[in-house]
C-alpha positions as CSV (number, residue, x, y, z in Angstrom):
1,X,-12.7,48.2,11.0
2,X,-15.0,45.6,9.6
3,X,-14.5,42.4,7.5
4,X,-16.3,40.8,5.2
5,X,-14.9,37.5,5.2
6,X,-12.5,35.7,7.2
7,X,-11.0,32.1,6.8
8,X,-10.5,31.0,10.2
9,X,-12.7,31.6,13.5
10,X,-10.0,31.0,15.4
11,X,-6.0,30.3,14.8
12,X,-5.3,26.6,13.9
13,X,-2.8,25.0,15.6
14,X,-3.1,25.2,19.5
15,X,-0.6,23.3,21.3
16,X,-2.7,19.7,22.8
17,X,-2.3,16.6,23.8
18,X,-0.1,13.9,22.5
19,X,-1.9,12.0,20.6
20,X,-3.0,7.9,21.2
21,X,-1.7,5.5,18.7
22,X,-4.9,5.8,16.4
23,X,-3.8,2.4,14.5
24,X,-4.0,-0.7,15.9
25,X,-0.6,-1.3,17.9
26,X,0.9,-3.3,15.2
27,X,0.1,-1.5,12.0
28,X,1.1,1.8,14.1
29,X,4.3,0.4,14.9
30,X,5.4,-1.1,12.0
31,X,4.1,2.3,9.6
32,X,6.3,4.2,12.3
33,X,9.6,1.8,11.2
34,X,9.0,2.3,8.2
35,X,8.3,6.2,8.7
36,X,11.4,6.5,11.0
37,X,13.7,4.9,8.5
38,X,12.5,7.5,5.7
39,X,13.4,10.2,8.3
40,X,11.9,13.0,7.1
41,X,8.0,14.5,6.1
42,X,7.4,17.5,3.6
43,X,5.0,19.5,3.2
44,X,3.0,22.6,2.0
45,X,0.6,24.7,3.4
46,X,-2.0,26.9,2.2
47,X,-1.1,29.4,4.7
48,X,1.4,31.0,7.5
49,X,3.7,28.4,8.9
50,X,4.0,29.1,12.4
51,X,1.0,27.5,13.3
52,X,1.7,24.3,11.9
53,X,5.4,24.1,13.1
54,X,4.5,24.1,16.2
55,X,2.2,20.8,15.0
56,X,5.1,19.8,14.1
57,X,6.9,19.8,17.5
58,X,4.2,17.7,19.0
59,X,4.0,15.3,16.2
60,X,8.1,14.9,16.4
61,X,7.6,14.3,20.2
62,X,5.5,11.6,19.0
63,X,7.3,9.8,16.4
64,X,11.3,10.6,17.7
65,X,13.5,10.3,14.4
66,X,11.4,12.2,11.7
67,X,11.7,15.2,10.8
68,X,8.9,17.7,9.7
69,X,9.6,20.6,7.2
70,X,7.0,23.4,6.5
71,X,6.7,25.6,3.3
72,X,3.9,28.1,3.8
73,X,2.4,30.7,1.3
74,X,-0.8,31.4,-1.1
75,X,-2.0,28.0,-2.0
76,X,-2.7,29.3,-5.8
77,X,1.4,30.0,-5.8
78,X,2.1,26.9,-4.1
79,X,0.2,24.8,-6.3
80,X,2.0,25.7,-9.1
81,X,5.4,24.7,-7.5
82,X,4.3,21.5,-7.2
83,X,2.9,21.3,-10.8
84,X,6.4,22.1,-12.1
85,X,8.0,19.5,-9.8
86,X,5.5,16.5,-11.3
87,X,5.8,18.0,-14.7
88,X,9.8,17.6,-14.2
89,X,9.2,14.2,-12.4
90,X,11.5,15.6,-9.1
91,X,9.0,15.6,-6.3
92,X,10.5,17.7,-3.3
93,X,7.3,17.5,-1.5
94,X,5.0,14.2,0.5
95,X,1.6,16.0,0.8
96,X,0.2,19.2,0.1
97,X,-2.6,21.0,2.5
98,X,-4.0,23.6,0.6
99,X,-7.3,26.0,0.1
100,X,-7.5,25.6,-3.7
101,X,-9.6,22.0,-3.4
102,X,-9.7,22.2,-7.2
103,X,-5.7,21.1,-7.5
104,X,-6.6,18.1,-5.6
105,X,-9.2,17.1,-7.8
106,X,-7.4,17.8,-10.9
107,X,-4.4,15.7,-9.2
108,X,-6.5,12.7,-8.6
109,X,-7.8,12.8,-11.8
110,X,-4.0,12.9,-13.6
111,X,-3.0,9.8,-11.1
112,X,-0.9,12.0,-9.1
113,X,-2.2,11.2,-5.6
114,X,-1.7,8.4,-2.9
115,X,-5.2,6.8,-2.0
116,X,-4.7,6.2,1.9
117,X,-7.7,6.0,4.0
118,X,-6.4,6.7,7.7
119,X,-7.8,5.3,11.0
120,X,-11.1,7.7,11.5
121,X,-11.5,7.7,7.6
122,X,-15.2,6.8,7.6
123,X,-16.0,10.0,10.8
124,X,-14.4,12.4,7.9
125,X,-18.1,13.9,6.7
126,X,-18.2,12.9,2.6
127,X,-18.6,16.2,1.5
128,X,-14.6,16.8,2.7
129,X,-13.3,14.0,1.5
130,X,-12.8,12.0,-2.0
131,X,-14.3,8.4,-1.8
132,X,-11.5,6.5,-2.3
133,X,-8.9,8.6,0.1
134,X,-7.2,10.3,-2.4
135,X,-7.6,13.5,-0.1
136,X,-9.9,14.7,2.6
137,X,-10.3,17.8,4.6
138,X,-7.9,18.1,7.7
139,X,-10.2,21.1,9.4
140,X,-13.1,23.0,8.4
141,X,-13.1,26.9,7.8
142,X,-16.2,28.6,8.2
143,X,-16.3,32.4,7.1
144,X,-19.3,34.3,8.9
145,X,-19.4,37.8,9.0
146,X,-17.0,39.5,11.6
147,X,-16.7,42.4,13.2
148,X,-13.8,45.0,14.4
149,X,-15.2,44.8,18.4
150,X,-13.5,48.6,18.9
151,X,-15.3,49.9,16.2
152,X,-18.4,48.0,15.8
153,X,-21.1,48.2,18.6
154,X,-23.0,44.5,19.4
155,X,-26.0,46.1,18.2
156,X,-24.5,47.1,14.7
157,X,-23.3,43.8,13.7
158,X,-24.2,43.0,10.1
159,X,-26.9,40.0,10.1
160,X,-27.4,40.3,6.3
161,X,-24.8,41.1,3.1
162,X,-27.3,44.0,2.5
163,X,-26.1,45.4,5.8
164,X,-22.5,46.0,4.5
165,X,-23.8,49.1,1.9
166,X,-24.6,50.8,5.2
167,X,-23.7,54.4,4.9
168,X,-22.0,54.5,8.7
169,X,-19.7,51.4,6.9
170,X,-18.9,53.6,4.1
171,X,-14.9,53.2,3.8
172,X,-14.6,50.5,6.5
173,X,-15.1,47.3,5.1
174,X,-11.9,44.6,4.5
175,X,-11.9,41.5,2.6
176,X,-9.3,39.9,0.4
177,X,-9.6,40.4,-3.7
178,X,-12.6,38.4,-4.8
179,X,-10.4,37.5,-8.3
180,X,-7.6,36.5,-6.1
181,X,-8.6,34.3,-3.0
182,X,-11.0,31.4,-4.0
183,X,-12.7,31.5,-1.4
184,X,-13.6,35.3,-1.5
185,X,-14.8,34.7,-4.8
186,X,-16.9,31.8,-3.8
187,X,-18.6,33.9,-0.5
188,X,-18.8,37.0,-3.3
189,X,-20.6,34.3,-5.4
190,X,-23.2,33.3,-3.4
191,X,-23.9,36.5,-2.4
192,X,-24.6,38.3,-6.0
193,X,-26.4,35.2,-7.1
194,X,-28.6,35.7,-3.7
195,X,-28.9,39.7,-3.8
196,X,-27.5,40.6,-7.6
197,X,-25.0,41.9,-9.5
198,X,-26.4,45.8,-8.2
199,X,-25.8,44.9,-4.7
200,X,-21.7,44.3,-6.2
201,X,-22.5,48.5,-7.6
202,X,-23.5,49.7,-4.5
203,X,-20.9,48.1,-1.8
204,X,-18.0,49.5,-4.5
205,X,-19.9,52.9,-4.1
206,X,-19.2,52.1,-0.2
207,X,-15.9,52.1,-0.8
208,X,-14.4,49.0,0.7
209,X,-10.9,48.3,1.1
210,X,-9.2,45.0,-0.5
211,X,-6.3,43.5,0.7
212,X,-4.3,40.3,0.9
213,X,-5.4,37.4,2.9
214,X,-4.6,37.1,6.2
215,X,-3.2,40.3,6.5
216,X,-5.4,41.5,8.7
217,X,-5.2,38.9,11.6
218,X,-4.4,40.1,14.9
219,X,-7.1,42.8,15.2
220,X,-10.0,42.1,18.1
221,X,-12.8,40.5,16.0
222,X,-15.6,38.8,16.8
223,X,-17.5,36.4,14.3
224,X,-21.9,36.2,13.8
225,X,-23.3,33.2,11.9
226,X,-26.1,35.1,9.7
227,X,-29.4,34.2,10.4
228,X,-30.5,35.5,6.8
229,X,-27.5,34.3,4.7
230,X,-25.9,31.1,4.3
231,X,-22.5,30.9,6.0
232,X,-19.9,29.8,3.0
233,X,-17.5,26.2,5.0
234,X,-15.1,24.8,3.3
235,X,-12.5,21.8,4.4
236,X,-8.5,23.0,4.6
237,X,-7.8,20.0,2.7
238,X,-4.7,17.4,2.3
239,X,-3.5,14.6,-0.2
240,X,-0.2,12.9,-0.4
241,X,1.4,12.6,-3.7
242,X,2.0,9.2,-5.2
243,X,5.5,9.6,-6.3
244,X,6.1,10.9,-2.4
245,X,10.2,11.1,-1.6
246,X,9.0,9.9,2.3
247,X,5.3,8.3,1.3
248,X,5.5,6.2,5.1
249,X,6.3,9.2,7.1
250,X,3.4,11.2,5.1
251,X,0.9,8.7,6.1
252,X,1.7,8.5,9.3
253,X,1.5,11.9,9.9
254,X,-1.5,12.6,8.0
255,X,-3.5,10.0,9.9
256,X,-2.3,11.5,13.1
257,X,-3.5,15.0,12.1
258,X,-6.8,13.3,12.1
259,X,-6.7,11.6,15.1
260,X,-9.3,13.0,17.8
261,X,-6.9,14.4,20.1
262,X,-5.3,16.6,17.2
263,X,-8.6,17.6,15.6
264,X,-9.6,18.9,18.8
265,X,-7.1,21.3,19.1
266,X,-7.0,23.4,15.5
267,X,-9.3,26.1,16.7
268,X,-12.0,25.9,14.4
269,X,-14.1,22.7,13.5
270,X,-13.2,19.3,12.8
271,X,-14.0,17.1,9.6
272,X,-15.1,14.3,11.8
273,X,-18.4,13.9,13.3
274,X,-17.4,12.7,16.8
275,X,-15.1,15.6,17.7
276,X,-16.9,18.0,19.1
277,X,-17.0,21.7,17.8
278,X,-14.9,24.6,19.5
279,X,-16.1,25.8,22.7
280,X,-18.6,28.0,22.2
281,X,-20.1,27.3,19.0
282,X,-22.6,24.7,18.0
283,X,-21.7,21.8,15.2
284,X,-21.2,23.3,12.3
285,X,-23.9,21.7,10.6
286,X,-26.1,23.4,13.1
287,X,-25.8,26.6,11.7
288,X,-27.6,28.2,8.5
289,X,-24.5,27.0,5.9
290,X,-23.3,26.6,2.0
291,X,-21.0,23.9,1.5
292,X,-20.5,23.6,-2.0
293,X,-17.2,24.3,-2.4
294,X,-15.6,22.0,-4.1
295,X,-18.5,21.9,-7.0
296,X,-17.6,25.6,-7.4
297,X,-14.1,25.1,-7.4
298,X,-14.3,22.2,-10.2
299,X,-16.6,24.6,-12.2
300,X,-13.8,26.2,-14.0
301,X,-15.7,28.3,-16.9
302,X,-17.5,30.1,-14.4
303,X,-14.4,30.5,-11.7
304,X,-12.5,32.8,-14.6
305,X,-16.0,34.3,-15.6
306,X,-16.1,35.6,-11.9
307,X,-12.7,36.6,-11.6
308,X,-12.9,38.1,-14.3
309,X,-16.2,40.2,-13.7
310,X,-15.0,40.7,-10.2
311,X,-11.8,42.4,-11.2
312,X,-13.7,45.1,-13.5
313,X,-14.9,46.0,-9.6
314,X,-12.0,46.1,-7.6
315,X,-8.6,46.5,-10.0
316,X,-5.5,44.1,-10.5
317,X,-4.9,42.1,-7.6
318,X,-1.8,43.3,-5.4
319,X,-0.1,41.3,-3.6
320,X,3.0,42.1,-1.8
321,X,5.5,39.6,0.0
322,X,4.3,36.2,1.1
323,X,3.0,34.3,4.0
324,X,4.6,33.9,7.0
């Protein structure tokens, strides 16, 4: 079976090294005080949990005497959990880390989020982060074209969106709803603005299968960076809400997540410069890529005119049970 798009070349959260003190001793150790006598972190993630509880472990291996809670799931049903709690002025949440950029933007602009520039700030690249710290990308997500490797012979692999209305892929193809999944609908973007709107026709005449995000992980896939079309990256990105119930114990663990030592072990590329990319693969910046995310995101007349045109293709959006 074949994919069109996949968030992550590799699963985030692989078990490292405990992390050096990135702040200078005595900053480090009095934000850890304070962070210890708060007790506790929240958070939630754009995504399944396991990954980031065993973060978790490590980081409370690091900093005895705070406690890490996870809630995972859709970032666009998320989101709207944490709207409620600021419209209701109950915070149960520090931070957020989340696909949909756009909340983070639209936070920043209602004064919702904590400006905290952490130790490594100025490595962050400026296209995943806000200029004042409000938030900033904790790891980058590329989505190049992969492949089923039990069905899909190394001389068959699609170097082109073109090669996807392929009659021998006719029934094969898998990627999450375009009107659902942001970033479906920004790869489907770029691609129908590159190839148009009949190249949309003719893959739904291929009958591709749609289905929920991440739902498919697990199978043996292997990813190819196009040579003819841009590969769509995007920063996983975090922010810590002003009103935080535990704003010391978010900082401190948001600034260890971007230490070195964590960054090199999420799987897939960091934010920072200086880290170097996952073995195998060049810097990201070294491939053939389209990185406007977040200007897409933030265009919000044309996001609902896509999903909109995008669900004439493919139906209502079904999604059953959650993230996990």
């Amino acid at each position: 079976m074949l994919r069109l798009a996949l968030r992550l070349v590799a699963a985030i959260g692989l078990p490292g090294l405990l992390a050096a003190t990135a702040l200078p001793a005595r900053a480090q150790s009095q934000l850890y005080a304070e962070a210890r006598a708060e007790g506790a972190f929240a958070f939630y993630v754009g995504g399944p949990t396991a990954p980031w509880e065993a973060k978790a472990k490590i980081f409370e291996q690091r900093y005895p005497g705070i406690k890490v809670s996870i809630t995972g799931g859709f970032s666009n049903v998320l989101d709207k959990k944490v709207d409620q709690q600021l419209k209701d002025d109950k915070l149960e949440v520090d931070a957020a880390i989340f696909q949909t950029l756009q909340d983070c933007v639209r936070w920043n602009a209602q004064g919702h989020l904590l400006s905290y520039k952490p130790q490594g700030f100025d490595a962050i690249d400026a296209s995943f982060k806000d200029p004042g710290g409000a938030f900033y990308g904790v790891m980058v997500i590329a989505m190049p074209y992969m492949v089923n490797t039990e069905h899909v012979s190394s001389g068959d692999v699609p170097d082109s969106a073109l090669d996807f209305l392929k009659p021998q892929f006719r029934g094969k193809a898998v990627t999450p709803y375009p009107a659902d999944d942001d970033a479906t609908l920004w790869l489907f973007h770029h691609v129908v603005r590159k190839y148009g709107w009949d190249w949309m026709d003719k893959y739904m005449l291929n009958k591709p299968n749609f289905t929920e995000p991440m739902k498919q992980e697990g199978k043996p896939v292997a990813s190819h960076f196009s040579t003819v079309d841009a590969t769509p990256i995007w920063p996983l990105t975090g922010a810590i809400f002003k009103k935080a119930p535990h704003p010391n114990a978010a900082r401190l663990f948001m600034g260890w997540l971007l230490e070195p030592e964590q960054q090199a072990t999420t799987g897939t590329w960091s934010v920072r410069g200086d880290v170097p990319p996952p073995a195998g693969y060049k810097p990201i910046f070294s491939y053939k890529v389209v990185n406007d995310y977040r200007d897409f995101l933030t265009n919000e007349a044309q996001v609902v005119d896509l999903r909109k045109r995008f669900e004439h293709y493919t139906g209502p959006v079904v999604n059953v049970g959650g993230v996990r």
